[in-house]
Structures are given as structure tokens and as C-alpha cells.
C-alpha positions, 0 to 999 in steps of 0.5 A: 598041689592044685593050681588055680587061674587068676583071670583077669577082668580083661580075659573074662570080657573078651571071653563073654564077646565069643560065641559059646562053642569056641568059649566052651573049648577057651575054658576046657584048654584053661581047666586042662592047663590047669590040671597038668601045666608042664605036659607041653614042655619039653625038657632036655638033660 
């Protein structure tokens, strides 16, 4: 099941204010979130 980002206006106008190295890593960590959302949790049974 893909997941898909709602970004809101906000997020997209403090987005275009950054330079475009750090906009370009924003948008790879957003895509990679994306793609595997629970990588970072730890989960304990």
C-alpha cells in the first residue's frame, strides 16, 4: 500500500525560502518516509 503526503501550503512556502541543496535533501527524506514509514520506530514485545 503506497502512502501518499498531504503537504500543506505552509510546508510548500518555507519550502521554496531554502536554498535548493537543503530543499533537495527536505524532499528525499520526505520521498524515503514515504516509502518505508515504520523504519524508524523501534517496537518492544
Amino acid at each position: 500500500m503506497p502512502y501518499r503526503a498531504a503537504l500543506t501550503r505552509s510546508f510548500l512556502r518555507q519550502l521554496k525560502k531554502l536554498p535548493e541543496d537543503v530543499r533537495d535533501r527536505v524532499l528525499r527524506a520526505v520521498d524515503e518516509i514515504l516509502a518505508n514509514p515504520l523504519s524508524g520506530l523501534r517496537f518492544t514485545f
